[in-house]
N, C-alpha and C positions, 0 to 999 in steps of 0.2 A: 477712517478704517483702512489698512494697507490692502490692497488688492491682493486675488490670492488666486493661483492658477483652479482652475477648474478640476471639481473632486472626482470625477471620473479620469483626466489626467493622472489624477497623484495612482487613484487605482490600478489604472492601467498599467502604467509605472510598477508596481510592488508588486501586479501579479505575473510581469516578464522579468523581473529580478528575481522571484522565488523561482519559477518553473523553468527560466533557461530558453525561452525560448517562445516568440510571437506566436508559432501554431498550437502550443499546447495554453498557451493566457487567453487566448483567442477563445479557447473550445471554451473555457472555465468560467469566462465572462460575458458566452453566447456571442462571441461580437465576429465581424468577418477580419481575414488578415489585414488587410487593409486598412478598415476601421479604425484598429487596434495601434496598428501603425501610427496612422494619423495621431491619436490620443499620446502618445509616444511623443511625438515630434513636436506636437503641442508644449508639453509641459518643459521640452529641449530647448523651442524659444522662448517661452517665458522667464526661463533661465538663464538664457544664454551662452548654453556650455551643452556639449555630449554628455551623455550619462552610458552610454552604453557602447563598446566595441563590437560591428558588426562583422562575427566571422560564420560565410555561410548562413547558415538557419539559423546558426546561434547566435544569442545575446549575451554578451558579456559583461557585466557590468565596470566602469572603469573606476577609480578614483572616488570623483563625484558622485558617481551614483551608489557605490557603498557607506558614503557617508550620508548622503540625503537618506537613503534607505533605514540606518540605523536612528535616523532621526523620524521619520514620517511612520515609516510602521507601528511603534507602540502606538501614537496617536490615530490610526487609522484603526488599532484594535479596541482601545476604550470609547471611539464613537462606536464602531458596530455593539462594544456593549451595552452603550446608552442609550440606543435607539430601542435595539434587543427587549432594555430591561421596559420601556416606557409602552411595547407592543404585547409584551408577555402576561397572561395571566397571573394575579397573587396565587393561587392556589396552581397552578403547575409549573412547575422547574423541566424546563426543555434541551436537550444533550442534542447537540449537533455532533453526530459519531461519524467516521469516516470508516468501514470494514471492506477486506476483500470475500466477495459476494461465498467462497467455499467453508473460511469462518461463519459467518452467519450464519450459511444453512446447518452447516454441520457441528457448529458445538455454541452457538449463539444464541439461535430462535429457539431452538429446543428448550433451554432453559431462560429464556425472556419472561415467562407465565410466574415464575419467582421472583423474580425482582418485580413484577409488578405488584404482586405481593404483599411484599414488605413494602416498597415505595410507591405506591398508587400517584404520587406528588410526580415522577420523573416520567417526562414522556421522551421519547427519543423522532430526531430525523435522522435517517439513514440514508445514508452517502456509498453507493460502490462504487465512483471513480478514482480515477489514478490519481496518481499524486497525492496520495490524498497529506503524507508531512508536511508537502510543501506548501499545503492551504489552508495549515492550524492558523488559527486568526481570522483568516477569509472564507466565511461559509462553513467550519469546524470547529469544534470545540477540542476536538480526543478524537485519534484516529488509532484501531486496532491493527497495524503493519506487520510485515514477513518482510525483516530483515537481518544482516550479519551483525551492526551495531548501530547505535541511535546517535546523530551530532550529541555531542556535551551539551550544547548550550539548552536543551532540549530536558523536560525530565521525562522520563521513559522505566518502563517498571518490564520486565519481560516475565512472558504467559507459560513459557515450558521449553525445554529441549526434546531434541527428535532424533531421528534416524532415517536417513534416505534412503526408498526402499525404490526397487526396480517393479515397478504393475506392470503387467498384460492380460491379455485374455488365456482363460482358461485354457484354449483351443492351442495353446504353444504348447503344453505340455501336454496334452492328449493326441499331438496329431500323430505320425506313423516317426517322424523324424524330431521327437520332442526338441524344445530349447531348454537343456539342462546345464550348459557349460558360458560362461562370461563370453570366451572368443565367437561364440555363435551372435554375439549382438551386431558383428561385421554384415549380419544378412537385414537385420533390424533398422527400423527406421527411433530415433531416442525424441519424446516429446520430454520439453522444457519448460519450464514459465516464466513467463517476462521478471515476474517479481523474486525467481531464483534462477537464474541463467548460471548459476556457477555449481549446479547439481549432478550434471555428470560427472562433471573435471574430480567433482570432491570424492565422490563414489571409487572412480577409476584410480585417484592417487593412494584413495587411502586401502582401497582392494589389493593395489602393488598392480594392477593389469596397464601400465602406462602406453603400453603401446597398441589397446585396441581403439577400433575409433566404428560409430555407429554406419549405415548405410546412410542415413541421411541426418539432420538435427533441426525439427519443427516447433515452434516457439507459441505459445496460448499467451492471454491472457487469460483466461476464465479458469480455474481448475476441475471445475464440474465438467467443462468441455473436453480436458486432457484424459478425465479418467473414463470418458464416453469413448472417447478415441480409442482409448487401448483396447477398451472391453468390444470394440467393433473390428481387432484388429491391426487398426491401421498406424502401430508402433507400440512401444514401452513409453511407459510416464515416470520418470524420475521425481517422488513426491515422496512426501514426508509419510511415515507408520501411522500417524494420523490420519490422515486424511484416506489412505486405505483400510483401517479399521473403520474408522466410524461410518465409511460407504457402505460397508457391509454387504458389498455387490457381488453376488455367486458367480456373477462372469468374469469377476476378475481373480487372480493368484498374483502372489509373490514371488518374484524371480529370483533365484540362488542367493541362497544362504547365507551374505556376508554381511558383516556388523559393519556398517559408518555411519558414523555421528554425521548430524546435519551442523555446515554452518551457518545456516537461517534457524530462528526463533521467532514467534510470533511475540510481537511486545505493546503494552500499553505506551503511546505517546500522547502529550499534550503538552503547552507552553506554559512554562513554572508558573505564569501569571496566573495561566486559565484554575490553578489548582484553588484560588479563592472563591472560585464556582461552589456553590453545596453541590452541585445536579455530577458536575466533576469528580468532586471526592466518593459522591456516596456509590456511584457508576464503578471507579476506579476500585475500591473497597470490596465490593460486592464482585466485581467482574476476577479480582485476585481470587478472594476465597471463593468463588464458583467454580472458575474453570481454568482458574494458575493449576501448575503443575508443582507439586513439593520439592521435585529435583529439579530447581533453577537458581 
């Protein structure tokens, strides 16, 4: 039998080629920088060749390593599913979902109690870390993302379209010197989220106000945490009609009246493969007519 580099190698491998970069393969596979490192450099002599160009923090992959990558990956997906199938209950079908944690609370869990309903069979793991596209195959099945568009190679079903709306606290528009006019956000601090950093620019271009610019620009992850912010205060959150409807939080208001389309949509991804899953289809199916939106 031909030797074969060590499977935590090849791992390691595929999960700093998807994510870009040692510190975030690192977090995703519990392992220290270093470590990770090593596993890297391992499967580099086995080979005898680079696989990755080292610029700064980042990994690049070169050459070789996009071609071993499009070779080892599917195969590292059909063991995780043969392991998967031979550890999983006959009677439960298990969805490894990837969501960002403000979907969930706020238009997910709510109606979770129906689908289990109808499908008592699907149990779900839920996943709120980052990245969560770049880890379909590894540790995902289906990740519910907020993004402008999906890779092609990808199938992806999108959940609704929006509108960026400006939150604050109620207290803006009560105090003796309201904030009723766009130029007054010069005094304001603008809260962003990582997973839509291009929410003001879009508001501002498409408002025609090009030339205002925030007091400051503070970055979440969490959206539960941006619209605690604002209601405390401590800036405007740049978030979708969503997400401030469904809070339904009396401490917070809507800031001036102007209509912009969001370019983020929240959308169904998975890998065309993953779609021979029943636990996939039926998830994907049920999550469209649940909580897709008809204008998409």
């Amino acid at each position: 039998m031909r030797r074969l580099p060590p499977l935590t190698a090849i791992e390691a491998f595929v999960a700093v080629a998807r994510l870009g970069s040692i510190k975030a393969a690192a977090q995703e596979l519990a392992l220290s920088n270093p470590a990770l490192s090593r596993r890297i450099q391992t499967l580099e002599r086995f080979l005898g060749r680079p696989l990755f160009d080292r610029r700064h923090q980042a990994m690049v992959m070169n050459s070789d390593g996009e071609r071993l990558l499009a070779q080892v990956a599917p195969l590292l997906d059909q063991l995780s599913d043969a392991v998967e199938s031979m550890t999983s209950s006959v009677d439960v079908l298990r969805l490894r979902l990837g969501v960002l944690p403000l979907f969930a609370s706020q238009r997910l869990f709510p109606r979770l109690g129906e689908l289990r309903g109808a499908h008592p069979e699907i149990h779900l793991d839920i996943d709120t870390g980052a990245h969560g596209i770049a880890r379909l195959g590894e540790g995902l099945d289906a990740v519910i993302a907020l993004a402008r568009d999906i890779d092609p190679s990808l199938y992806a079903r999108r959940l609704d379209r929006n509108r960026v709306y400006v939150i604050g606290s109620r207290a803006l528009v009560e105090r003796a010197d309201p904030i009723v006019r766009p130029q007054q956000l010069a005094t304001l601090t603008a809260l962003v989220h990582r997973e839509m950093p291009d929410t003001f620019t879009a508001w501002r271009q498409a408002a025609g106000l090009y030339d205002i610019e925030p007091l400051a620009v503070d970055h979440f992850d969490s959206g539960a945490l941006m619209l605690e912010a604002a209601a405390q205060g401590l800036g405007v959150a740049f978030m979708h009609e969503s997400h401030f409807q469904d809070a339904a939080d009396p401490r917070l208001v809507r800031l001036f009246d102007i209509e912009v389309v969001s370019p983020y949509s929240y959308w169904f991804v998975c890998r065309p493969r993953a779609l021979q899953l029943k636990q996939v289809r039926i998830f994907r199916d049920w999550l469209v007519a649940t909580l897709g939106s008809e204008n998409v």
